[in-house]
C-alpha positions as CSV (number, residue, x, y, z in Angstrom):
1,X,27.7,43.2,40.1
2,X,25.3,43.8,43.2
3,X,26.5,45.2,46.9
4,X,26.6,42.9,49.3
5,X,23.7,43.9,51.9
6,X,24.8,41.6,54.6
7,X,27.9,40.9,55.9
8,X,29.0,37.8,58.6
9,X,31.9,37.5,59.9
10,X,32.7,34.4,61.9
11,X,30.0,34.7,63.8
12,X,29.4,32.5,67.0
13,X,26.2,31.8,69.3
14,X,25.8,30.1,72.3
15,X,22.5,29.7,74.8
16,X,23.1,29.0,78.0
17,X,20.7,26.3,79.4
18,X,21.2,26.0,83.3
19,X,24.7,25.6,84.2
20,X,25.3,24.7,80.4
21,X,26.4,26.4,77.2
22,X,24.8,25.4,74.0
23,X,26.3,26.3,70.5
24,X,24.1,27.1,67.5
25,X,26.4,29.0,65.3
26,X,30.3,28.2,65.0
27,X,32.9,30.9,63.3
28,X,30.1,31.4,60.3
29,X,30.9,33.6,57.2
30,X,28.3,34.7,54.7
31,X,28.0,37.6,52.3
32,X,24.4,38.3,50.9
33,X,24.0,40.4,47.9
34,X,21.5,43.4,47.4
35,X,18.4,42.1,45.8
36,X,19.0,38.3,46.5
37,X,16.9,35.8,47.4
38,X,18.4,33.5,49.7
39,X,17.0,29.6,51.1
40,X,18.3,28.7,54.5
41,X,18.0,24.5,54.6
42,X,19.3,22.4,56.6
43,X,18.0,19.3,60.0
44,X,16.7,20.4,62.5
45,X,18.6,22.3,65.3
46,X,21.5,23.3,62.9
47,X,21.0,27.1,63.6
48,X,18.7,28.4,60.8
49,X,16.5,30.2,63.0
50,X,19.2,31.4,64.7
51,X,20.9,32.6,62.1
52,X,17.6,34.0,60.5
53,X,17.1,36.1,64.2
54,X,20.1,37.3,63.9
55,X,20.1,39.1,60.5
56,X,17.4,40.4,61.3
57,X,18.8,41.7,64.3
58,X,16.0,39.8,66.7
59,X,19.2,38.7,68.8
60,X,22.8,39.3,68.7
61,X,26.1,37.0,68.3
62,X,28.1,35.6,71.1
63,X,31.0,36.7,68.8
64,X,31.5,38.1,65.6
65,X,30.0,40.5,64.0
66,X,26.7,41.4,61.5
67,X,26.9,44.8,59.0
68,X,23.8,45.2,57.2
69,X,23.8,47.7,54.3
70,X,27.2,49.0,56.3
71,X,25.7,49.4,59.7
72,X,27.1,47.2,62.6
73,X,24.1,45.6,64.0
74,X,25.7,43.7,66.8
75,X,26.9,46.9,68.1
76,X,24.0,48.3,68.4
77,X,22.4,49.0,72.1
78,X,18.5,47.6,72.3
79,X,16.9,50.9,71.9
80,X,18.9,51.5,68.4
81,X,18.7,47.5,67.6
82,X,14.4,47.8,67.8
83,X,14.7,51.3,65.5
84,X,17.2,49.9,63.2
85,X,14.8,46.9,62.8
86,X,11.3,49.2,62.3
87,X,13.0,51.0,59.4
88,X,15.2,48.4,57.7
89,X,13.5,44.7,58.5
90,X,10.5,43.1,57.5
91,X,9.3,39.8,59.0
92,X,7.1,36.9,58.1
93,X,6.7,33.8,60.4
94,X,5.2,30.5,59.9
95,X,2.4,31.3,61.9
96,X,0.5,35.0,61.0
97,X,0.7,36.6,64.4
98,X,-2.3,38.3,63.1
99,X,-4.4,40.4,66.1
100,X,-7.9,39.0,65.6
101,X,-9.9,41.9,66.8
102,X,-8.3,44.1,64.0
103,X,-8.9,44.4,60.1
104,X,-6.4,43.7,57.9
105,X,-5.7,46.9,57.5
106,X,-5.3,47.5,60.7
107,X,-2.9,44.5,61.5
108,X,-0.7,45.9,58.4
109,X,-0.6,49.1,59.9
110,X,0.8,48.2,63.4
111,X,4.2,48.7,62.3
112,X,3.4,52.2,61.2
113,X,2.4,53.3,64.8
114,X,6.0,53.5,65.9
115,X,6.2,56.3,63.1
116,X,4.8,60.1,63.1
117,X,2.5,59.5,60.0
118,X,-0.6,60.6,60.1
119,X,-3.8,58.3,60.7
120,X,-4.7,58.8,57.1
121,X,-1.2,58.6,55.6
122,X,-1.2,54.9,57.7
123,X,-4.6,53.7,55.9
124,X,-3.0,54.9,52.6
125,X,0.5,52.9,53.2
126,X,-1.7,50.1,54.6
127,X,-3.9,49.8,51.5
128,X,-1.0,50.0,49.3
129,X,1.0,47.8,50.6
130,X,-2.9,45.4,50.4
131,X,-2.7,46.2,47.3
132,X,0.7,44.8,46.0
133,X,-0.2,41.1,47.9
134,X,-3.4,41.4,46.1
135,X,-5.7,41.7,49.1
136,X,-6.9,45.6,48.7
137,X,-10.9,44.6,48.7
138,X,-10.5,42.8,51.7
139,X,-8.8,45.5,54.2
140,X,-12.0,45.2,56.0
141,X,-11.9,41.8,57.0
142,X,-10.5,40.1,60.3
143,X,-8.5,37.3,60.0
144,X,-11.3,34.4,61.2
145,X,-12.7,35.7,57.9
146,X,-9.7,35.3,55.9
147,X,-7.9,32.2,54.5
148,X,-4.9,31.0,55.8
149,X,-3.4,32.0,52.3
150,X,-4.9,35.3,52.6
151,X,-3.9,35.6,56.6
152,X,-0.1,34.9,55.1
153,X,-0.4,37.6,52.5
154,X,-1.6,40.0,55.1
155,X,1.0,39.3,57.4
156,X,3.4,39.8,54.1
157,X,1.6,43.4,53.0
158,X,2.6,44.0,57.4
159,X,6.2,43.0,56.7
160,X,6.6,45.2,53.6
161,X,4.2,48.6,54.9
162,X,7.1,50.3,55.9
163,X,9.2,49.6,52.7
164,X,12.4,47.5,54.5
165,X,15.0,46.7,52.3
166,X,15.6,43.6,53.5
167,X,12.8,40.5,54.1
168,X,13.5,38.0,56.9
169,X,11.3,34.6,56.4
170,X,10.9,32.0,58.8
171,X,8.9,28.8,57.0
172,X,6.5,31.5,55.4
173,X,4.8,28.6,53.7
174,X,5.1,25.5,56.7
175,X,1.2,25.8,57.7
176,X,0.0,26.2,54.1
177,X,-1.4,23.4,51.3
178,X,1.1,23.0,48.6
179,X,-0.6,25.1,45.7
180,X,-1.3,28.2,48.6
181,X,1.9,27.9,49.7
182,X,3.1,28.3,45.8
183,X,1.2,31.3,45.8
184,X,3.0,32.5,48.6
185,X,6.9,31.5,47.1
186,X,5.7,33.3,43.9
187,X,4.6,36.4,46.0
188,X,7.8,36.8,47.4
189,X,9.3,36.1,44.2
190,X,7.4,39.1,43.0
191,X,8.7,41.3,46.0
192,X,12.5,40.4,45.1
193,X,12.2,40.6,41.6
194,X,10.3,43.8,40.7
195,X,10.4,45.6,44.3
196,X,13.8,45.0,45.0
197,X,13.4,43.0,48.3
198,X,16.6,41.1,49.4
199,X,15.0,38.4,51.2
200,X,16.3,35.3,53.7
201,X,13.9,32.3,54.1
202,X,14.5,29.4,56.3
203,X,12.7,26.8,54.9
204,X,12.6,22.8,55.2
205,X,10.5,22.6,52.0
206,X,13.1,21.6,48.9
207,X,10.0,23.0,46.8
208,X,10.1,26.6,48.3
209,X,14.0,26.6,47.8
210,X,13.4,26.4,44.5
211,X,11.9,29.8,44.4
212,X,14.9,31.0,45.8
213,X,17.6,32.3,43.9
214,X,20.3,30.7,45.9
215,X,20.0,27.8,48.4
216,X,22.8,27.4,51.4
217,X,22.6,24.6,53.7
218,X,23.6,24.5,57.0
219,X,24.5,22.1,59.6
220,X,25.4,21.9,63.2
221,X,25.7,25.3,63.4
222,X,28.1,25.6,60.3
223,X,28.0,25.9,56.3
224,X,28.2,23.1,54.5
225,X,27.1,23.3,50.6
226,X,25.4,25.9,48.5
227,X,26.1,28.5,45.7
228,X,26.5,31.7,47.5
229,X,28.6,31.8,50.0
């Protein structure tokens, strides 16, 4: 039986707005295997996001508290929170957040510049990591040359350049046609499956939950069904 990676522990969060506080999360438990791949669902406003940011350590509970392969996150000052997430966290948004003056594999290389590789050992993670999206020949293209499938899978080869263990992914497929966005859902299914990538997808798309291994739903800020809590 697998580790869990991710442990939550009645975990609370509230935004203040003016003079007011806003819950998102309420007292939420959740224990996320090594090597699963997880579906976040639920209306809008019932705290996926939130939860999303906060596994991968993007923001940090009102109360409670987050262990990641054994490591307190929430405990963590901002300095060690923004390492922590460099080595350990991968992201993929909805939209690319792709730098348009640079190559692909430039873009997937941006998270390498916080490390002390080499120029040449970046190019060769870069073009690797190109490589297992299926987007090696084009590493010389921007991203007004690319597809919005092809911008996605860039933006996936940035997420995974710096071999996290864990994949954070928030509607990956919400700006993509239905058989590009399956192209997407069975990349990821790739990176779980034979790269060992636990990975947590917020999703509204019953379609891309399906890829998922495991599909919890959450509402107004709490738990309400699924098969893996």
């Amino acid at each position: 039986m697998a580790e869990n990676l991710i442990e939550i522990d009645r975990v609370s969060k509230t935004y203040t707005r003016g003079n007011n506080d806003v819950p998102v999360l309420s007292d939420l438990s959740l224990s996320i295997e090594q090597g699963d791949f997880l579906a976040l669902m639920g209306p809008s406003g019932s705290g996926k996001t939130t939860l999303l940011n906060l596994i991968g350590g993007l923001d940090k509970p009102t109360r409670g508290s987050i262990a990641i392969g054994g490591q307190r996150i929430d405990a963590l000052s901002q300095n060690a929170l923004a390492k922590w997430r460099s080595r350990n966290v991968g992201f993929v948004f909805q939209f690319y957040n792709l730098l348009p003056v640079l190559t692909a594999q430039k873009n997937v290389e941006l998270p390498l510049l916080l490390t002390s590789l080499s120029g040449s050992d970046r190019k060769k993670r870069a073009l690797a990591a190109l490589k297992i999206v299926g987007l090696e020949e084009r590493s010389g293209h921007r991203p007004n040359e690319l597809s919005g499938g092809q911008e996605q899978r860039v933006a996936i080869a940035r997420a995974i350049v710096s071999d996290p263990e864990l994949l954070v992914c928030d509607e990956p497929t919400g700006d993509l046609d239905r058989a590009t966005a399956d192209e997407i859902l069975n990349l990821l299914q790739l990176l779980n499956e034979e790269h060992g990538k636990t990975i947590v997808m917020v999703t509204h798309d019953p379609k891309a939950a399906d890829h998922a291994e495991h599909c919890l739903h959450l509402d107004k800020g709490q738990l309400v069904t699924g098969d893996a809590a």
